[in-house]
N, C-alpha and C positions, 0 to 999 in steps of 0.2 A: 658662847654659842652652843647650843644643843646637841648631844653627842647622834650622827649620824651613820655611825658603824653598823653593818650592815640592813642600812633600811632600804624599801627598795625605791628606785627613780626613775621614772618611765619616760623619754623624750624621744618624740615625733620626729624623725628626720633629724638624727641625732650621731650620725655618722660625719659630719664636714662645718663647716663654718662654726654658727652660734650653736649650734646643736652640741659639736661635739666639745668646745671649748667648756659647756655647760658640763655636761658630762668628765669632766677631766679636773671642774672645779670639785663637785659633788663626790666623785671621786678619791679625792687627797683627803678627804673628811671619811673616808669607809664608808660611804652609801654603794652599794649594788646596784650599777647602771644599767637599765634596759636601752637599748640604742633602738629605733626603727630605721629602714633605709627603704630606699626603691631596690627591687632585684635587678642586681650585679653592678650597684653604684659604690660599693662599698670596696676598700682592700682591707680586711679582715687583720691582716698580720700587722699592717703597720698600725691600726685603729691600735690593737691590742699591747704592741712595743710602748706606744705614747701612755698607754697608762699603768704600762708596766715600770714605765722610767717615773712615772710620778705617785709610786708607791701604792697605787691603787689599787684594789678589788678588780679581778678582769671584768670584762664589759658581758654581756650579752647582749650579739648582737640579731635583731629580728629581720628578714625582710616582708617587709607588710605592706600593703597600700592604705593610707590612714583614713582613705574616702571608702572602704570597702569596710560593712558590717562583719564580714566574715574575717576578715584579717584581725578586726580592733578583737573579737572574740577569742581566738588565737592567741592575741597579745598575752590576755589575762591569764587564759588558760597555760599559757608558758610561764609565767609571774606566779602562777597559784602554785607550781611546783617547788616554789622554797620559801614564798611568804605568805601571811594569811591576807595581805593587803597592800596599795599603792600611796606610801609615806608621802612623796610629790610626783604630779605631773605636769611637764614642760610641754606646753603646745607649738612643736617649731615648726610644723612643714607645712612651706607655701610656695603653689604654687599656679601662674594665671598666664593665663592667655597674654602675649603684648597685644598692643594694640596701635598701631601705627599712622591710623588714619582715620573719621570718621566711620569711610564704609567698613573698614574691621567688628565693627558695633556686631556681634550677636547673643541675640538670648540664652544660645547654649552655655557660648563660651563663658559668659557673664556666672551663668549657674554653676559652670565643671569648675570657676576660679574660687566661687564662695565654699564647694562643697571640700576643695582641697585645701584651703586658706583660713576657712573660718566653722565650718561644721563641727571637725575633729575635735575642738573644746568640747562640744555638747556629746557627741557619740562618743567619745573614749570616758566622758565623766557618766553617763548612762551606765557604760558597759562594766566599768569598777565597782557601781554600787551595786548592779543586778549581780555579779560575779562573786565579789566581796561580802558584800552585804553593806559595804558603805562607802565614802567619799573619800579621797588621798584628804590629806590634815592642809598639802597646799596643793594650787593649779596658777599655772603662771602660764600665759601665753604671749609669744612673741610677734608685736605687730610692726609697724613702719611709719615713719613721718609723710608715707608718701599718702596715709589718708588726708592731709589735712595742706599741704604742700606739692606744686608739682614735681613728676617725676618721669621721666623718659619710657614713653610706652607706657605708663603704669594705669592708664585706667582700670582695668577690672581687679588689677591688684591690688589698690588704692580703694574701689568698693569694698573689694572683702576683706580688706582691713578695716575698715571702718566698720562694717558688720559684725567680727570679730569683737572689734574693741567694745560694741553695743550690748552684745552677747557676755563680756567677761563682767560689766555692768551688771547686768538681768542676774546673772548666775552667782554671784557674789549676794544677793538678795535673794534669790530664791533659795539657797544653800547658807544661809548666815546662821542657822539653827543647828547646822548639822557637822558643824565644827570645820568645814572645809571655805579657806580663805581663796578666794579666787581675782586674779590682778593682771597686768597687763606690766612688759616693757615695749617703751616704743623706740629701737635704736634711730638713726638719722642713714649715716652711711658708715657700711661696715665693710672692712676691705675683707671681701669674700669672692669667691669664682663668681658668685651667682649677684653678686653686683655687676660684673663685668658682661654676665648672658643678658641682664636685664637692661641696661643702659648702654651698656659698648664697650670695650677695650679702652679706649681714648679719653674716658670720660676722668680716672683717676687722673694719668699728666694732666691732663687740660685743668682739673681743678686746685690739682699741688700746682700749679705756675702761677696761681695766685695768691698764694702763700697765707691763703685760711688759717689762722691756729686752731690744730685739732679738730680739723674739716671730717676726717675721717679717723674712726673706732677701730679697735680691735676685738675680734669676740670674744676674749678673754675677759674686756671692762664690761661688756653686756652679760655673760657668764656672771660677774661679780656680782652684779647687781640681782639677778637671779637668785643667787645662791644665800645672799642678802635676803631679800623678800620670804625666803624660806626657815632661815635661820632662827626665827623665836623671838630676834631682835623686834620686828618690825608685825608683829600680829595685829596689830590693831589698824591694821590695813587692808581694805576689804574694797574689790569694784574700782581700783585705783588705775591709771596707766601712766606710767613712769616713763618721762621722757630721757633717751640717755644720747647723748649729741655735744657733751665737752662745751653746752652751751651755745655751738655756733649759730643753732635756730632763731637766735637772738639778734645775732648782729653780722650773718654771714648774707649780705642784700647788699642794694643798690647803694646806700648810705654810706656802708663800710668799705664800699668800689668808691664810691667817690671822695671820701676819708683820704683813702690811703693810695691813690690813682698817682702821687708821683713818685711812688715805688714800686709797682707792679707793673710786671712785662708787659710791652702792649700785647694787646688780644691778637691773633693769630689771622692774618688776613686784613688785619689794622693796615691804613696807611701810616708811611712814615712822619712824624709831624718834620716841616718846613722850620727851617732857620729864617729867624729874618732879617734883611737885606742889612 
Protein backbone atom coordinates (compact mmCIF):
# COMPACT_ATOMS: atom_id res chain seq x y z
CA UNK A 1 0.00 0.00 0.00
CA UNK A 2 1.24 3.46 -0.66
CA UNK A 3 2.95 5.22 2.17
CA UNK A 4 0.25 7.93 3.42
CA UNK A 5 2.23 9.64 6.19
CA UNK A 6 1.31 12.99 6.37
CA UNK A 7 -0.76 13.52 3.23
CA UNK A 8 -3.70 15.46 3.61
CA UNK A 9 -7.49 13.88 3.76
CA UNK A 10 -10.29 15.98 3.59
CA UNK A 11 -14.02 14.36 4.59
CA UNK A 12 -17.30 16.15 4.57
CA UNK A 13 -19.02 15.43 7.75
CA UNK A 14 -16.39 13.47 8.94
CA UNK A 15 -16.94 13.86 12.71
CA UNK A 16 -19.51 10.54 13.46
CA UNK A 17 -20.54 7.57 11.73
CA UNK A 18 -18.69 6.56 8.13
CA UNK A 19 -17.05 9.77 8.25
CA UNK A 20 -15.25 9.52 11.20
CA UNK A 21 -14.51 5.67 11.01
CA UNK A 22 -12.95 6.80 7.63
CA UNK A 23 -10.94 9.20 9.11
CA UNK A 24 -9.63 6.87 11.86
CA UNK A 25 -8.76 4.24 9.02
CA UNK A 26 -6.70 6.94 7.00
CA UNK A 27 -5.52 7.79 10.05
CA UNK A 28 -3.44 4.67 11.40
CA UNK A 29 -1.62 5.00 7.83
CA UNK A 30 -0.21 8.81 8.98
CA UNK A 31 -2.55 10.72 6.60
CA UNK A 32 -3.50 14.40 8.18
CA UNK A 33 -7.25 14.24 8.58
CA UNK A 34 -9.35 17.28 7.96
CA UNK A 35 -12.74 16.42 9.64
CA UNK A 36 -15.81 18.73 8.52
CA UNK A 37 -18.86 18.95 10.94
CA UNK A 38 -22.12 21.19 11.32
CA UNK A 39 -21.39 23.92 14.19
CA UNK A 40 -21.58 22.40 17.60
CA UNK A 41 -22.21 18.72 16.41
CA UNK A 42 -19.10 17.73 17.18
CA UNK A 43 -17.28 16.71 20.81
CA UNK A 44 -13.83 17.68 19.91
CA UNK A 45 -11.91 15.82 22.80
CA UNK A 46 -13.38 12.67 22.44
CA UNK A 47 -12.98 12.87 18.37
CA UNK A 48 -9.31 13.62 19.19
CA UNK A 49 -8.82 10.59 22.23
CA UNK A 50 -10.15 8.04 19.41
CA UNK A 51 -7.33 8.92 17.38
CA UNK A 52 -4.99 9.39 19.81
CA UNK A 53 -5.64 5.74 21.02
CA UNK A 54 -5.14 4.67 17.45
CA UNK A 55 -1.74 6.12 16.97
CA UNK A 56 -2.76 8.77 14.69
CA UNK A 57 -1.91 12.15 13.54
CA UNK A 58 -4.40 14.47 15.50
CA UNK A 59 -7.52 15.36 13.40
CA UNK A 60 -8.25 18.85 12.33
CA UNK A 61 -11.40 19.45 12.92
CA UNK A 62 -13.45 22.25 10.55
CA UNK A 63 -17.02 23.35 11.31
CA UNK A 64 -18.19 24.21 7.69
CA UNK A 65 -21.43 23.97 6.00
CA UNK A 66 -20.47 21.78 2.74
CA UNK A 67 -23.50 23.41 0.82
CA UNK A 68 -21.93 27.00 1.53
CA UNK A 69 -19.27 28.39 -1.18
CA UNK A 70 -17.75 30.39 1.48
CA UNK A 71 -17.22 27.55 3.95
CA UNK A 72 -15.78 24.92 1.15
CA UNK A 73 -13.13 28.21 0.56
CA UNK A 74 -12.27 28.28 4.16
CA UNK A 75 -11.68 24.57 4.07
CA UNK A 76 -8.87 25.00 1.57
CA UNK A 77 -7.60 27.87 2.81
CA UNK A 78 -7.13 26.16 6.36
CA UNK A 79 -5.48 22.89 4.40
CA UNK A 80 -3.17 25.38 2.44
CA UNK A 81 -1.60 26.29 5.73
CA UNK A 82 0.59 22.88 5.76
CA UNK A 83 0.10 21.30 2.37
CA UNK A 84 0.41 22.32 -1.05
CA UNK A 85 -2.59 20.09 -2.00
CA UNK A 86 -5.67 17.55 -1.10
CA UNK A 87 -4.01 13.84 -1.54
CA UNK A 88 -8.03 12.48 -1.03
CA UNK A 89 -11.41 13.72 -0.75
CA UNK A 90 -14.18 11.78 1.04
CA UNK A 91 -17.52 13.10 0.05
CA UNK A 92 -19.82 12.06 3.22
CA UNK A 93 -22.31 14.63 4.16
CA UNK A 94 -25.85 13.86 3.51
CA UNK A 95 -28.40 15.35 4.29
CA UNK A 96 -32.46 15.48 2.99
CA UNK A 97 -35.52 16.25 3.79
CA UNK A 98 -37.94 12.94 5.03
CA UNK A 99 -40.66 12.71 3.27
CA UNK A 100 -43.53 10.97 4.65
CA UNK A 101 -46.37 11.37 2.47
CA UNK A 102 -46.96 12.33 -0.90
CA UNK A 103 -48.09 15.90 0.04
CA UNK A 104 -44.42 16.43 1.69
CA UNK A 105 -43.26 16.53 -2.18
CA UNK A 106 -41.55 20.16 -2.55
CA UNK A 107 -39.21 21.78 -5.02
CA UNK A 108 -37.33 23.36 -2.36
CA UNK A 109 -36.73 20.59 -0.20
CA UNK A 110 -35.90 18.30 -3.25
CA UNK A 111 -33.21 21.10 -4.21
CA UNK A 112 -31.68 21.85 -0.33
CA UNK A 113 -31.46 17.51 -0.25
CA UNK A 114 -29.41 17.55 -3.73
CA UNK A 115 -27.48 20.63 -2.89
CA UNK A 116 -26.39 18.89 0.74
CA UNK A 117 -26.06 15.23 -0.59
CA UNK A 118 -24.81 15.50 -3.91
CA UNK A 119 -23.43 19.16 -4.99
CA UNK A 120 -20.37 18.92 -2.40
CA UNK A 121 -18.57 16.36 -4.84
CA UNK A 122 -18.58 19.01 -7.55
CA UNK A 123 -17.90 22.32 -5.46
CA UNK A 124 -15.17 21.05 -2.99
CA UNK A 125 -13.50 19.35 -6.41
CA UNK A 126 -13.83 23.04 -8.03
CA UNK A 127 -12.61 24.68 -4.90
CA UNK A 128 -9.18 22.31 -4.68
CA UNK A 129 -8.18 22.82 -8.13
CA UNK A 130 -8.97 26.74 -8.19
CA UNK A 131 -7.01 26.82 -4.53
CA UNK A 132 -4.47 24.22 -5.40
CA UNK A 133 -3.90 24.54 -8.77
CA UNK A 134 -5.09 20.80 -9.05
CA UNK A 135 -7.23 17.81 -8.35
CA UNK A 136 -6.84 15.31 -4.87
CA UNK A 137 -5.07 11.98 -6.77
CA UNK A 138 -8.63 10.34 -5.22
CA UNK A 139 -12.49 11.56 -4.47
CA UNK A 140 -14.62 8.95 -3.24
CA UNK A 141 -18.08 9.74 -2.29
CA UNK A 142 -20.43 8.00 -0.10
CA UNK A 143 -23.88 7.14 -1.43
CA UNK A 144 -26.74 4.62 -0.31
CA UNK A 145 -28.69 1.53 -1.69
CA UNK A 146 -31.70 3.68 -0.91
CA UNK A 147 -31.13 5.11 -4.59
CA UNK A 148 -32.11 2.08 -6.20
CA UNK A 149 -34.14 0.15 -3.28
CA UNK A 150 -36.88 1.52 -0.98
CA UNK A 151 -36.22 3.22 2.19
CA UNK A 152 -38.35 4.82 4.91
CA UNK A 153 -38.84 8.45 4.07
CA UNK A 154 -36.11 8.30 1.84
CA UNK A 155 -37.40 9.97 -1.25
CA UNK A 156 -35.39 13.17 -1.69
CA UNK A 157 -32.48 11.24 -0.32
CA UNK A 158 -32.74 8.58 -2.53
CA UNK A 159 -32.93 11.32 -5.56
CA UNK A 160 -29.77 12.80 -4.40
CA UNK A 161 -28.09 9.91 -4.23
CA UNK A 162 -28.76 8.80 -7.35
CA UNK A 163 -27.60 12.38 -8.69
CA UNK A 164 -24.56 11.88 -6.79
CA UNK A 165 -23.89 8.67 -7.97
CA UNK A 166 -24.57 10.25 -11.70
CA UNK A 167 -22.24 13.00 -11.10
CA UNK A 168 -19.15 10.55 -9.53
CA UNK A 169 -19.92 8.97 -13.26
CA UNK A 170 -19.54 12.46 -15.24
CA UNK A 171 -16.61 13.50 -13.03
CA UNK A 172 -14.53 10.35 -13.18
CA UNK A 173 -14.58 11.22 -17.22
CA UNK A 174 -14.27 14.62 -17.15
CA UNK A 175 -11.22 14.45 -14.74
CA UNK A 176 -9.68 11.12 -16.23
CA UNK A 177 -6.71 13.32 -17.82
CA UNK A 178 -5.92 14.99 -14.69
CA UNK A 179 -4.79 12.23 -12.70
CA UNK A 180 -7.82 12.34 -10.15
CA UNK A 181 -9.67 8.96 -9.73
CA UNK A 182 -13.22 9.71 -8.73
CA UNK A 183 -15.75 6.58 -7.42
CA UNK A 184 -18.46 5.98 -5.31
CA UNK A 185 -19.30 3.37 -2.17
CA UNK A 186 -22.78 2.47 -1.81
CA UNK A 187 -23.26 1.11 1.82
CA UNK A 188 -26.86 -0.83 2.43
CA UNK A 189 -27.46 -0.32 6.23
CA UNK A 190 -25.06 1.00 8.51
CA UNK A 191 -25.53 1.02 12.17
CA UNK A 192 -25.25 4.78 12.73
CA UNK A 193 -27.40 7.43 14.87
CA UNK A 194 -28.45 8.80 11.63
CA UNK A 195 -29.87 5.45 10.34
CA UNK A 196 -32.00 5.51 13.41
CA UNK A 197 -33.14 9.64 12.63
CA UNK A 198 -33.80 8.38 9.09
CA UNK A 199 -36.03 5.41 9.44
CA UNK A 200 -36.89 5.03 13.25
CA UNK A 201 -35.39 3.69 16.33
CA UNK A 202 -37.38 0.41 15.83
CA UNK A 203 -36.19 -0.34 12.68
CA UNK A 204 -32.70 -2.13 13.71
CA UNK A 205 -34.71 -4.88 16.45
CA UNK A 206 -37.52 -5.27 14.00
CA UNK A 207 -34.80 -6.26 11.33
CA UNK A 208 -32.22 -8.30 13.80
CA UNK A 209 -35.58 -10.51 14.70
CA UNK A 210 -35.14 -11.78 11.36
CA UNK A 211 -32.09 -12.95 11.66
CA UNK A 212 -30.52 -11.47 8.08
CA UNK A 213 -26.69 -12.55 8.08
CA UNK A 214 -24.94 -9.47 8.06
CA UNK A 215 -28.17 -7.34 7.47
CA UNK A 216 -26.30 -4.47 8.95
CA UNK A 217 -22.52 -2.78 8.43
CA UNK A 218 -20.29 -1.13 10.45
CA UNK A 219 -18.53 2.07 9.39
CA UNK A 220 -15.35 0.79 9.91
CA UNK A 221 -16.14 -2.16 6.77
CA UNK A 222 -17.27 0.92 4.69
CA UNK A 223 -14.09 2.96 5.94
CA UNK A 224 -12.10 -0.14 4.62
CA UNK A 225 -13.31 -0.19 1.49
CA UNK A 226 -12.58 3.53 1.14
CA UNK A 227 -9.37 3.42 2.33
CA UNK A 228 -9.04 0.46 -0.34
CA UNK A 229 -10.11 2.56 -3.34
CA UNK A 230 -7.39 5.05 -2.34
CA UNK A 231 -4.73 2.82 -1.68
CA UNK A 232 -2.86 2.39 -5.26
CA UNK A 233 -4.18 -1.01 -4.97
CA UNK A 234 -7.14 -0.43 -7.00
CA UNK A 235 -6.34 2.69 -9.51
CA UNK A 236 -7.62 1.50 -12.39
CA UNK A 237 -10.90 2.20 -11.10
CA UNK A 238 -12.51 5.10 -12.31
CA UNK A 239 -16.67 6.23 -12.23
CA UNK A 240 -17.20 3.05 -10.24
CA UNK A 241 -19.90 2.64 -7.36
CA UNK A 242 -19.09 -0.12 -4.98
CA UNK A 243 -21.80 -1.65 -3.49
CA UNK A 244 -20.88 -2.64 0.28
CA UNK A 245 -23.97 -4.79 2.01
CA UNK A 246 -22.15 -8.26 3.18
CA UNK A 247 -24.12 -9.28 0.07
CA UNK A 248 -27.68 -9.12 1.59
CA UNK A 249 -28.94 -6.91 -1.43
CA UNK A 250 -29.03 -10.33 -2.94
CA UNK A 251 -31.02 -12.52 -1.09
CA UNK A 252 -32.34 -10.22 1.93
CA UNK A 253 -36.34 -10.29 -0.04
CA UNK A 254 -39.30 -12.14 -0.02
CA UNK A 255 -37.58 -15.46 -1.21
CA UNK A 256 -35.29 -15.64 1.67
CA UNK A 257 -38.65 -15.00 4.07
CA UNK A 258 -40.15 -17.63 2.50
CA UNK A 259 -36.85 -19.89 2.51
CA UNK A 260 -36.40 -19.62 5.94
CA UNK A 261 -40.26 -18.71 7.39
CA UNK A 262 -39.95 -21.97 9.79
CA UNK A 263 -37.33 -20.39 11.70
CA UNK A 264 -38.12 -16.92 11.98
CA UNK A 265 -40.11 -15.27 14.76
CA UNK A 266 -43.40 -14.52 13.53
CA UNK A 267 -43.85 -10.76 12.58
CA UNK A 268 -45.10 -8.75 15.18
CA UNK A 269 -48.81 -8.29 15.31
CA UNK A 270 -48.91 -11.82 13.36
CA UNK A 271 -51.73 -13.92 14.44
CA UNK A 272 -51.04 -17.06 16.36
CA UNK A 273 -51.03 -19.94 13.86
CA UNK A 274 -54.04 -22.62 15.07
CA UNK A 275 -53.07 -26.19 16.13
CA UNK A 276 -55.13 -28.63 14.51
CA UNK A 277 -57.89 -30.42 16.04
Amino acid sequence: MRDLSGRAVLITGGTSGIGLATGLAFGRRGARCYLTCRWGSADEKVIRDQFAAAEAPAPVIMEADAARDEDVVDCMARIATEHEGVDTFVSNVGFAQLVHSFDDHALKGLNQSIGFSAWPLVSHLKAMHQHFGRFPRYAVAVSSCGAQEYHIAYDYAAAAKAVLETLVRYCAERLRTDDCRVNAVRPRWVATPSLDATVGEGFVPFAESYATPGLLQHPAEVANVILALCSGWLDGMRGQVLTVDHGTQFFDNLMRLTADRDHLPPSPGAPKPQENP
